[in-house]
N, C-alpha and C positions, 0 to 999 in steps of 0.2 A: 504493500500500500504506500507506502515512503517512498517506492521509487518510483510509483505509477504518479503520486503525486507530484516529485521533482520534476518528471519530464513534463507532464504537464504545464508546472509553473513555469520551465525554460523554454517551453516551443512556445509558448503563450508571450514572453517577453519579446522572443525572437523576433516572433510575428509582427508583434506590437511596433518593433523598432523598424522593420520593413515596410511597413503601413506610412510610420513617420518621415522614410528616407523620400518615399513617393512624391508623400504631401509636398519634402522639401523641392523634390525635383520639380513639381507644381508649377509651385513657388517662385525660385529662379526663372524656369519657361516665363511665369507673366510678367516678372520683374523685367526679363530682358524684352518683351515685348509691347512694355507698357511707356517706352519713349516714342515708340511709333503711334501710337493712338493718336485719338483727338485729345487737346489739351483742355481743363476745366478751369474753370475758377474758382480761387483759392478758396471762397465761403462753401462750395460744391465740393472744392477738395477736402475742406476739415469735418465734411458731414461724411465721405467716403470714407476714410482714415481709420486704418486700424493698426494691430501689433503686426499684421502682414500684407496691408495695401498700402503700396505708395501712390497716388493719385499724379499723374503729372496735370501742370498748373502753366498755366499762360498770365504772365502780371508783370504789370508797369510800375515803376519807381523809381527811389533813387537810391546810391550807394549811398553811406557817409563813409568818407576817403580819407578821414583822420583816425580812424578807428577799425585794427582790426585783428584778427586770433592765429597764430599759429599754432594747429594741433601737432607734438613731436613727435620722436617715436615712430613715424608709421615704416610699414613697409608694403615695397608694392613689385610685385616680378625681381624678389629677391635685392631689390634695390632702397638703401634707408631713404626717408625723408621727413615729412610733413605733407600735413595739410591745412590749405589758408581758407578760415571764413572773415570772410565780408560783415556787414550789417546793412541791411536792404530795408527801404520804406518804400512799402507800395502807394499810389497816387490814390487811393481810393481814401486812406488816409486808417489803412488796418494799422495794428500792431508792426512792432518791425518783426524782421526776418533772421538767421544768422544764414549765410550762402556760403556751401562748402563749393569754390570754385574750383578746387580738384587736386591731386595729389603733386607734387615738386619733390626729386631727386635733390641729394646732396650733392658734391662734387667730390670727385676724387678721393680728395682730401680729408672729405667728412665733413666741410663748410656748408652754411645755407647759401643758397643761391639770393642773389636782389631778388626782394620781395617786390612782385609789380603789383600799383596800385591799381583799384577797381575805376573802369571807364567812368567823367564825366556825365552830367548830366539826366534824363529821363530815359531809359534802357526797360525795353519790353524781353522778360527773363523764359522761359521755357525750360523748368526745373521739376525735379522729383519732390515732392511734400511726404518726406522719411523721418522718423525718430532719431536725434540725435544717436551721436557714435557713445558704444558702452561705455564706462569708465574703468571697469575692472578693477584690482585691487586697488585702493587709494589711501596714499602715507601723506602726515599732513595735514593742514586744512589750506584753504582758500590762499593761492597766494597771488593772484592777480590783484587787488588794490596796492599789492605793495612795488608793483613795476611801475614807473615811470617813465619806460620808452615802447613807443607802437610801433609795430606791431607788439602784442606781448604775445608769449610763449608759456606754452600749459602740455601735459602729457596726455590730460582728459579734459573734457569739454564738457561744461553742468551748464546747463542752458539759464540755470537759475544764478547761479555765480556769477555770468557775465551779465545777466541782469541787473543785479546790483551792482557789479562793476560799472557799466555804463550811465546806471540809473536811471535808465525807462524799461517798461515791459516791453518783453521780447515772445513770440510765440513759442509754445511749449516743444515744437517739432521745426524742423531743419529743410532747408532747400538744398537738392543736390543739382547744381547745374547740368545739361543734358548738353550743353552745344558739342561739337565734334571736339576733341582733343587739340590745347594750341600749342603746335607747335613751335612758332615763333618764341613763347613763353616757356612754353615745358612743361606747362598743366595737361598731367594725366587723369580722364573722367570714365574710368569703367566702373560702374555702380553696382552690388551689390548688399542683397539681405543682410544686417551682420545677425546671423542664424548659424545653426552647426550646418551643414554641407552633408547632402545624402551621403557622402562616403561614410560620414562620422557613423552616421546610426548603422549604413550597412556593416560597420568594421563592429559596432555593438551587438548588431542580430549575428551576425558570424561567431562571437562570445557567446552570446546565451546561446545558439545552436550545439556549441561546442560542448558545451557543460552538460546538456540534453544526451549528447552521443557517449559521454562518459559514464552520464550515470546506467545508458543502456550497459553500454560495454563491462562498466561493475555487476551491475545486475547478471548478467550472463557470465561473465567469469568465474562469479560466487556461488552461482545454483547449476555450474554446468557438469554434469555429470558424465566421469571417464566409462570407458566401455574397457570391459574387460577380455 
């Protein structure tokens, strides 16, 4: 009964985590599909908006081009850097924005590249409306009020921390810019869920499958009887 029960409980995980790998594949499929759609507006995008829809969003505003965040730390195709956001005000007169305009390599040397500022003027954006990037573990508190040069630099990004920083509300969820990758610049924009990745789970159903085949293999080595 204990082994009928184990396997049960580990093909039932397996399963479970196979089921999850799917959804993830889904997932990604819409995500990378969903800069081709039609574009919504942002009031239309924060009523779509969930832990796994990004809505892409068509909105006019303006930068402010004295203020802005380098996230550190990243990495992107095995290559260290960052990424810069922005703070966006749409003309409609919403909340502002924080605009992750896309990922920037180090150089060689391990230097940040000149940080380019965000174009002049009223700019009609074409971005993903995604939940900020996680924070993961965090040592510390706040250290952003204590910089006094802009860009500042942070390893995590709390959408509520730069709020205070700045000192106006900021919307609770993030713009990923969509335009083509600049090259002129070196902003790299390939967008992804940050979610585990169906390998994760299929390498987890592959574990609990495994433990299933062992406790068979116990089972049968313990009650197998020699032939005389």
């Amino acid at each position: 009964m204990l082994a009928v029960a184990g396997i049960a409980l580990f093909f039932a995980l397996g399963s479970w985590q196979v089921r999850r790998a799917h959804e993830k594949e889904a997932l990604f499929a819409a995500f990378d599909a969903v800069a081709h759609q039609t574009p919504v507006t942002l009031d239309r995008a924060r009523e779509q908006a969930s832990a796994t829809t990004y809505p892409l969003v068509e909105i006019a505003g303006t930068y402010d081009t004295g203020h802005a965040y380098v996230l550190d730390d990243q990495v992107r195709d095995g290559k260290a850097g960052f990424m810069l956001f922005d703070v966006f005000s749409p003309s409609a007169g919403s909340v502002s924005l924080l605009v992750n305009r896309g990922f920037l390599a180090r150089d060689a040397r391990g230097a940040l590249p000149a940080i380019p500022p965000p174009p002049a003027g009223v700019r009609t954006l074409r971005a993903l409306y995604a939940p900020p990037p996680g924070s993961g573990v965090r040592l510390g508190g706040n250290a952003l009020p204590r910089q006094a040069q802009w860009p500042k630099t942070t390893i995590y990004l709390d959408v509520a921390e730069v709020s205070a920083d700045l000192g106006r509300a900021l919307d609770p969820r993030v713009l990923l810019e969509t335009d083509a990758d600049d090259a002129a610049i070196g902003f790299v924009r390939e967008w992804r869920p940050e979610v585990f990745p169906p390998a994760r789970h299929y390498a987890y159903a592959f574990t609990w499958f495994a433990f299933c085949a062992v406790v068979v293999a116990t089972f049968i080595g313990l009650h197998w009887k020699k032939q005389n």
